[in-house]
N, C-alpha and C positions, 0 to 999 in steps of 0.2 A: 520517302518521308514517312514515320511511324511516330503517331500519337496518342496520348494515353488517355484513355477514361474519358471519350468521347467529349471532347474541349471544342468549344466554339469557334467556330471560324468567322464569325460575322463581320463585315466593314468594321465597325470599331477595332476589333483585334486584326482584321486578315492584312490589315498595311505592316503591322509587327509580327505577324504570325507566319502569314501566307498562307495558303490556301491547298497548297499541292500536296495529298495524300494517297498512299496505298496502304497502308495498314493503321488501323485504329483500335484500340483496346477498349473492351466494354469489361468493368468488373461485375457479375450478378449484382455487387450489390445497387448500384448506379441503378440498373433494370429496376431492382426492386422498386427504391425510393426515389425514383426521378418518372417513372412512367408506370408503377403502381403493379411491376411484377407482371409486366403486360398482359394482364388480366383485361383489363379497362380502357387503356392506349395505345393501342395497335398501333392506329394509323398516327397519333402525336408524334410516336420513334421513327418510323417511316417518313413521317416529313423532316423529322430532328436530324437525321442521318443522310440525308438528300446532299447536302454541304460537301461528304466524303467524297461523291461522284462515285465510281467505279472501283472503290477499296474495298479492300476484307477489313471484315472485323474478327479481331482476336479475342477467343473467348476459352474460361479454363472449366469447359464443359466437363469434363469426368476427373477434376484434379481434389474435387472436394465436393461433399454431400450438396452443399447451399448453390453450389454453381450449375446441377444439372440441369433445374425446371429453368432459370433464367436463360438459359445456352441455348438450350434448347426452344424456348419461346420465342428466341429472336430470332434463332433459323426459320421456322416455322412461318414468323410476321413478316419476315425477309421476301420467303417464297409465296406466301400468300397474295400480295401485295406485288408481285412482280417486281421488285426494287433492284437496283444496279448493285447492291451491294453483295459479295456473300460472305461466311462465317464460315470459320476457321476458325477448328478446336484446338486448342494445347496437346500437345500430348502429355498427359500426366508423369513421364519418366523421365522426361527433359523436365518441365518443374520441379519433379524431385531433386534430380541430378544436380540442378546449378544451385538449387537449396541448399543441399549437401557443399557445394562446392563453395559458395559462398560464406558457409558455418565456418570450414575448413579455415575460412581466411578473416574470422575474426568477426563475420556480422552474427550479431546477436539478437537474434528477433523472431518475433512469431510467427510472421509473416514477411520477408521480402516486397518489396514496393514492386508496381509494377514496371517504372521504368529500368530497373536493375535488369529483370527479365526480358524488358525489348533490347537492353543494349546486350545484353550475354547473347541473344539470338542475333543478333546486326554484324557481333563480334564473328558467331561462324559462319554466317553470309554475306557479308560484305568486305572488300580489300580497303576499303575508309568508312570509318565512324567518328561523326562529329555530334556532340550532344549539347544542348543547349537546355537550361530548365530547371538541373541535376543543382540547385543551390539550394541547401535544405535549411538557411538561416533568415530570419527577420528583418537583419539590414545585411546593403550590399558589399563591397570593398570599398564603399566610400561611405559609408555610415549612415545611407542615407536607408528608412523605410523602406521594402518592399512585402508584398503579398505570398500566399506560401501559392497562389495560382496566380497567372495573368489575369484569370477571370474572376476570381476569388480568393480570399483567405482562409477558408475551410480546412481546418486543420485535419487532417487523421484521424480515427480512433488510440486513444493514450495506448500504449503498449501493444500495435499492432506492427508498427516500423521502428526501424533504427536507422533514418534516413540521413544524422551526423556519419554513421559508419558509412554507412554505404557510398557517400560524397568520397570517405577518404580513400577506399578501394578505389572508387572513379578516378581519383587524383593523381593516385600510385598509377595509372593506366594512361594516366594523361602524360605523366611526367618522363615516362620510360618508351613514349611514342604509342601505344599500342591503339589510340585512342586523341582525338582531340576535344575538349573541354573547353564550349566558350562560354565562360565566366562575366566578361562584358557585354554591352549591347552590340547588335552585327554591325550596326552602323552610328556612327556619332549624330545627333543631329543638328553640332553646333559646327560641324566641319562639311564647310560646302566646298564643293567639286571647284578647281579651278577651268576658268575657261580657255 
């Protein structure tokens, strides 16, 4: 199970979420503005990442300038701290690459999201990928409101994603098998089990 940009797992969410993780994405910028560039919150992220148990966190230490001292910081607060977790850098060629490869196929954008990059990696390690989350629109297939997070509505930085595109490549990938896409909730909760 791989989730992005360190999302809560708390009782409120873990009954819809669940709880079972091995990989977690921390973007620099999260570090920066959520625990202060862990200059000052060492130990806040250390307890904040406790949730994960025993996972890597995925980080794009030498893929861009702004990502080094955060990547780095959290390995460091990681081992200091004796925490269950360890960190695992990107390799900057593979971000390139599927950058590249993604242009190729029409996404137009400054930056790639980072669930695009967990599933391109899921895609050459794993023999099944099911994605749940990848709905980049305001309301669902039933018109009804939803959040651009379970946890929040926090939109993006304006012109950093192109996350209508990137749905539709998902979609193309859902539709041809390579890939499954769940679009609705895992479970109804108006349909109860017979006995």
């Amino acid at each position: 199970v791989r989730r992005c940009n360190l999302p809560p797992l708390s009782s409120e969410y873990s009954k819809d979420v669940g709880s079972k993780t091995q990989l977690v994405t921390a973007n620099p910028s999260i570090i920066q503005k959520r625990f202060q560039n862990l200059l000052w919150s060492r130990k806040a992220f250390v307890d904040s990442v406790k949730v994960y148990n025993h996972s890597y966190i995925y980080m794009p230490a030498f893929s861009m300038k702004t990502g080094t001292g955060p990547s780095l910081r959290v390995y460091y607060t990681l081992e200091d701290f004796g925490a269950k977790q360890a960190v695992l850098f990107a390799n900057p060629n593979f971000l390139r690459d599927i950058s590249k490869f993604w242009k190729s196929k029409g996404i137009h954008a400054k930056r790639l999201s980072t669930g695009l990059f967990l599933v391109s990696a899921a895609l050459g390690l794993c023999e099944e990928v099911t994605i749940y989350g990848f709905w980049p629109f305001s309301v669902d297939l039933h018109g009804k409101f939803i959040s651009h997070h379970y946890y929040d509505n926090v939109m993006p930085d304006s012109g950093f994603h192109a996350m209508p595109e990137e749905f539709l490549q998902l979609w193309f990938l859902h539709k041809s098998g390579v890939l499954r896409m769940q679009l609705e909730p895992c479970e109804d909760p108006l349909i109860q089990p017979s006995a």
